[in-house]
Z-matrix of the N, CA and C atoms (Angstrom, degrees):
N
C 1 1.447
C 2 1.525 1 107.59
N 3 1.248 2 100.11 1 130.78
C 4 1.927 3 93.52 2 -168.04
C 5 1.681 4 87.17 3 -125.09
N 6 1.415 5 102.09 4 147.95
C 7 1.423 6 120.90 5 173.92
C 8 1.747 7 115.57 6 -100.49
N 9 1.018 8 118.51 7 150.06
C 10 1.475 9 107.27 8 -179.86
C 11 1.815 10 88.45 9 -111.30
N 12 1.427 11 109.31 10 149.99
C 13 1.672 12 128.32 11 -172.33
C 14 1.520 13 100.39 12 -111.70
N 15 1.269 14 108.78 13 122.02
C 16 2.040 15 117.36 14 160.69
C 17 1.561 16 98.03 15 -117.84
N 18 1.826 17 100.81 16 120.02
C 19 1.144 18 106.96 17 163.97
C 20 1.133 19 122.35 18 -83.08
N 21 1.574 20 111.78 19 167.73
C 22 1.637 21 111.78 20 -154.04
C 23 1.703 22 100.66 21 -170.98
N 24 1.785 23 106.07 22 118.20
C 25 1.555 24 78.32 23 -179.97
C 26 1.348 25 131.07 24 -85.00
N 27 1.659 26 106.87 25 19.12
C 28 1.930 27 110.60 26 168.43
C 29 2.014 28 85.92 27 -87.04
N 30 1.533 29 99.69 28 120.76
C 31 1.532 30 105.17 29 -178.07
C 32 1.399 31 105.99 30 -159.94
N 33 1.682 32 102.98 31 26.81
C 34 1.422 33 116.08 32 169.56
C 35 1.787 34 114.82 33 -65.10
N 36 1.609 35 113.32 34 -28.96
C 37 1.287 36 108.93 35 -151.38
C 38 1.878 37 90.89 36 -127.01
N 39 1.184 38 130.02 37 149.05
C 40 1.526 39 123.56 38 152.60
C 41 1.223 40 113.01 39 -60.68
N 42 1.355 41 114.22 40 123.42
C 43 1.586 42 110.72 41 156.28
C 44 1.553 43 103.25 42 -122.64
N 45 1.532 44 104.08 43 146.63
C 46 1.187 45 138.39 44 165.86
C 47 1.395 46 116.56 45 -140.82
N 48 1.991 47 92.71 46 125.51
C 49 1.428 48 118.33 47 164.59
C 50 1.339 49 139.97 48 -113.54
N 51 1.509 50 108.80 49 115.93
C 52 1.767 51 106.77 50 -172.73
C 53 1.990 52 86.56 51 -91.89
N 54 0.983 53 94.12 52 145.67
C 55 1.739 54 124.48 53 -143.51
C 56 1.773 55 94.65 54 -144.96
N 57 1.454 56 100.33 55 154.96
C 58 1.625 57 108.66 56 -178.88
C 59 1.972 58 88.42 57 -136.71
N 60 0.922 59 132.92 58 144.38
C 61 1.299 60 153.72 59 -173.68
C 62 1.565 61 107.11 60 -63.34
N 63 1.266 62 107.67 61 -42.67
C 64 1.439 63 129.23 62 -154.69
C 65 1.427 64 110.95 63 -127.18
N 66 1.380 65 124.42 64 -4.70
C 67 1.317 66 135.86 65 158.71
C 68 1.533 67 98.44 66 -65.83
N 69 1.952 68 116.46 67 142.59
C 70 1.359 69 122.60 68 143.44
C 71 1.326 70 122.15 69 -79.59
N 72 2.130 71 108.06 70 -26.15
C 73 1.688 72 78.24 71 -171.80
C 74 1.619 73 104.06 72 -83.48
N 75 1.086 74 128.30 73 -3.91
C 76 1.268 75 138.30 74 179.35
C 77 1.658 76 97.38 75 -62.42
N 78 1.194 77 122.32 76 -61.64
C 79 1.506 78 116.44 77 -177.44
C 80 1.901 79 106.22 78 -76.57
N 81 0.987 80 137.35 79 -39.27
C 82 1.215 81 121.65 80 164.15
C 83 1.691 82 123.86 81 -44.62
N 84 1.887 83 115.52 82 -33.01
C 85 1.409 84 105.40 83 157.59
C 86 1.252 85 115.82 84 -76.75
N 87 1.275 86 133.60 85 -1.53
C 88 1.381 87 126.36 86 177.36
C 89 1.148 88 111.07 87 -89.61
N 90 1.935 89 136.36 88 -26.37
C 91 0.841 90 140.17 89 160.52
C 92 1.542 91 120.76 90 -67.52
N 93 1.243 92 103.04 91 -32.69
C 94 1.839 93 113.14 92 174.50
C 95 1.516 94 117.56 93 -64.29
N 96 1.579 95 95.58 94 -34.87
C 97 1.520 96 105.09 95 178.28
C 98 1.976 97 123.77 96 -66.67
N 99 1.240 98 98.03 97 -58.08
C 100 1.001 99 130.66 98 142.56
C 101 1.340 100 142.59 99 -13.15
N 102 1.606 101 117.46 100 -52.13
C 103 1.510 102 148.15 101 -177.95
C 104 1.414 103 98.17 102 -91.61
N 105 1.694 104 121.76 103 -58.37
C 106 1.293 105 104.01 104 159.52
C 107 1.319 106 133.05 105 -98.29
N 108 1.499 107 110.52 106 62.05
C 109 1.460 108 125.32 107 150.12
C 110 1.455 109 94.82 108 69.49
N 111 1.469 110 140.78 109 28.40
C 112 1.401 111 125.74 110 -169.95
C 113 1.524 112 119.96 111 -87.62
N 114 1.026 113 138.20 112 111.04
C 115 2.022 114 123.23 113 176.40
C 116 1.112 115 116.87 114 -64.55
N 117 1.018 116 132.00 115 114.93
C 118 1.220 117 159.33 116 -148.50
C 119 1.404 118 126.28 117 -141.05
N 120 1.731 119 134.85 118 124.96
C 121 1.312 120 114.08 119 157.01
C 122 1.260 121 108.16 120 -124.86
N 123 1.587 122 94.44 121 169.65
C 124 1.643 123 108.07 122 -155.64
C 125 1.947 124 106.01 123 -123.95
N 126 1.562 125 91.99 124 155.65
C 127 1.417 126 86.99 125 161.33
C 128 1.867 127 112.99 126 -138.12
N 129 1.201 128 143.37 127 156.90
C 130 1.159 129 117.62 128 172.78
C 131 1.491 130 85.39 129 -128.37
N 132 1.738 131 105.29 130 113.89
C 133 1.517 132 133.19 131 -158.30
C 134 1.757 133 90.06 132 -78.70
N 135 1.538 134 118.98 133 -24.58
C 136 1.744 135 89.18 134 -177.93
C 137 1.481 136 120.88 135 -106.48
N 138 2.013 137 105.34 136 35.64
C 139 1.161 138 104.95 137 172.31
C 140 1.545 139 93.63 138 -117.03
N 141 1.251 140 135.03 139 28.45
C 142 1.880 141 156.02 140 -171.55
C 143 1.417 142 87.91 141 -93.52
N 144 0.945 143 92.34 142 157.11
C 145 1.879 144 121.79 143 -179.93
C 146 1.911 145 81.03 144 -82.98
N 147 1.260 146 88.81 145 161.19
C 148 2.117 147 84.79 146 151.45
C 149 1.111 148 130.76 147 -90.89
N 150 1.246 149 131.50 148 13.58
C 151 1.741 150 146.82 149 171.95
C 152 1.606 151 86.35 150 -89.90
N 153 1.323 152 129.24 151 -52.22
C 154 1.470 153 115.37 152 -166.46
C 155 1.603 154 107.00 153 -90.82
N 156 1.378 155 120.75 154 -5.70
C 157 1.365 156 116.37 155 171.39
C 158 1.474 157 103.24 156 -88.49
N 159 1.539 158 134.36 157 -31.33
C 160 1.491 159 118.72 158 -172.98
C 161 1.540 160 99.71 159 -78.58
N 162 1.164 161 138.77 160 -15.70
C 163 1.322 162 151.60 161 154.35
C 164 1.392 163 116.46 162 -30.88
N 165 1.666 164 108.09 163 -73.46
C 166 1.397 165 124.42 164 -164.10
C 167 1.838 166 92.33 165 -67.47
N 168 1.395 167 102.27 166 -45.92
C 169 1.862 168 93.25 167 179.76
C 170 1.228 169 132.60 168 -77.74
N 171 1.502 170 111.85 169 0.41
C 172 1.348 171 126.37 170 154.36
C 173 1.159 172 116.83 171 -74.77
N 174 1.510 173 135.96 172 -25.68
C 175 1.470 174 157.37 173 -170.08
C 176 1.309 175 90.29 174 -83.05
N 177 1.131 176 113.16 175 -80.40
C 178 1.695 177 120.24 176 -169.06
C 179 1.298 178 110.07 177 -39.77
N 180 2.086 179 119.27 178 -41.45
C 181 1.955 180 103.79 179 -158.97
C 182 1.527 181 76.41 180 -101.04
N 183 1.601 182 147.78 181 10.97
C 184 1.377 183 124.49 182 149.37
C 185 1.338 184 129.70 183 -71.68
N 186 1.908 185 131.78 184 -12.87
C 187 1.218 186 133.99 185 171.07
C 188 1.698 187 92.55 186 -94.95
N 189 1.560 188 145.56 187 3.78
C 190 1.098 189 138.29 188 161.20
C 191 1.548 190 101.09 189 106.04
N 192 1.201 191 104.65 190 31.44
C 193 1.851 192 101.86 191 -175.00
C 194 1.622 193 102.09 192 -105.12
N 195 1.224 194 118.04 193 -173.08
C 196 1.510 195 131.89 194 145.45
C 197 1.300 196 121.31 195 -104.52
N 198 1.603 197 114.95 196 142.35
C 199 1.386 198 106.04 197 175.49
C 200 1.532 199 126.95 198 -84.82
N 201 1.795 200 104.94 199 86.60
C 202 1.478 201 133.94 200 171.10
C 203 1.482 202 108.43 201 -111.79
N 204 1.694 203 99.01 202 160.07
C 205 1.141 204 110.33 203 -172.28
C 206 1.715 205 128.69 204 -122.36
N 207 1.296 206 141.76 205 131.69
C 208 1.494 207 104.82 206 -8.40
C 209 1.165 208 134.06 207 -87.57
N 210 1.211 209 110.34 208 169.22
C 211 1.522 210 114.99 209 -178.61
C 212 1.490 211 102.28 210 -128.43
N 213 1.361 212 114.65 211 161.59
C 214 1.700 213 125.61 212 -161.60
C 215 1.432 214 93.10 213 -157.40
N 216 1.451 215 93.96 214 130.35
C 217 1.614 216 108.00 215 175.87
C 218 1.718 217 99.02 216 -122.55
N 219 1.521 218 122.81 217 112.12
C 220 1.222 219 106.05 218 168.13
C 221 1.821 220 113.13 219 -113.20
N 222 1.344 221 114.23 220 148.84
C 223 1.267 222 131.55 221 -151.20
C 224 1.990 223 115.85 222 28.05
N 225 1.093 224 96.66 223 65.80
C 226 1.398 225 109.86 224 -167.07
C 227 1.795 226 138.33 225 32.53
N 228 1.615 227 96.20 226 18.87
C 229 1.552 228 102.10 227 -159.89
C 230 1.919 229 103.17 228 -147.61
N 231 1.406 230 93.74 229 -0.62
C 232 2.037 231 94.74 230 169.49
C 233 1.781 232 92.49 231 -118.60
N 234 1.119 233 79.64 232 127.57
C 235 2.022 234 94.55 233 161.90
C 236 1.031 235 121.21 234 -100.46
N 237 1.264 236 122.57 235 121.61
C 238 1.856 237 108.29 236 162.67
C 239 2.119 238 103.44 237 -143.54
N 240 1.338 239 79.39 238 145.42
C 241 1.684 240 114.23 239 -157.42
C 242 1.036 241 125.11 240 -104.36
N 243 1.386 242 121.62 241 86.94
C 244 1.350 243 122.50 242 -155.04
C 245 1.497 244 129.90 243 111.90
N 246 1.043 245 130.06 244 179.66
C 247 1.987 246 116.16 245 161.33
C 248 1.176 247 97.21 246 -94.59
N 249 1.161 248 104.39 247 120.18
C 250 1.687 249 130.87 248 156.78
C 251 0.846 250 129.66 249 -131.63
N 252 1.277 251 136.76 250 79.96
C 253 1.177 252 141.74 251 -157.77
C 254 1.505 253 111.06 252 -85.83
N 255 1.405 254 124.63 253 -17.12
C 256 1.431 255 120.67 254 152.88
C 257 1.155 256 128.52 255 -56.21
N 258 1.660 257 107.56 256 -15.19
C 259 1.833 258 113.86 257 -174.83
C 260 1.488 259 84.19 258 -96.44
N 261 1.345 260 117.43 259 -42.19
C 262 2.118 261 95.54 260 -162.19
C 263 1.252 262 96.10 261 -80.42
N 264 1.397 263 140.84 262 -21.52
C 265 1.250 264 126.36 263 -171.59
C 266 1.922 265 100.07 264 -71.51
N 267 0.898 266 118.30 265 -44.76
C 268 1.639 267 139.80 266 178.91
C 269 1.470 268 108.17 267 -66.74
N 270 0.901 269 131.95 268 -46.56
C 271 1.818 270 142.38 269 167.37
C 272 1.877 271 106.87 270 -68.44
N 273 1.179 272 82.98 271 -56.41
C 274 1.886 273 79.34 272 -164.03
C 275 1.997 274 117.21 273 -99.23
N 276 1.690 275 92.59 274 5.95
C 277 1.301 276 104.18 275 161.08
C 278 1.960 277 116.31 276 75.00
N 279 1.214 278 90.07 277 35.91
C 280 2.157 279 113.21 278 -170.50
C 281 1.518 280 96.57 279 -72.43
């Protein structure tokens, strides 16, 4: 399972994004991320084999999430579900 990396000089916090290819709000957090300079890596889970998608949704309902899209894991222990940009602005300090 390979992640793709956008550098960013807010690179205080890990972020990770499970991403859908063909989702907008999925690309609107990638643009949000992005716009404010955030580092970030990404995955877009419905170009995954299904060995690496039952993976990523085992990942996701182990920090207590569902596997929806997008989803954002920052420093492996805050979830947020969906675009919310009130949570990343509030989580990642925007």
């Amino acid at each position: 399972m390979e992640f793709s990396k956008v550098s960013g000089q807010n690179n205080e916090h890990k972020v990770v994004l499970y991403a859908l290819n063909t989702c907008a709000w999925c690309k609107m957090t990638k643009k949000y991320l992005k716009d404010n300079n955030v580092e970030y890596e990404f995955i877009d889970v419905d170009l995954c084999t299904p060995k690496e998608k039952e993976k990523i949704r085992e990942h996701i309902m182990s920090k207590g999430g569902s596997p929806v899209y997008p989803t954002v894991i920052v420093d492996n222990k805050i979830l947020i579900t969906g675009f919310r940009k009130d949570k990343l602005e509030e989580t990642l300090g925007i």
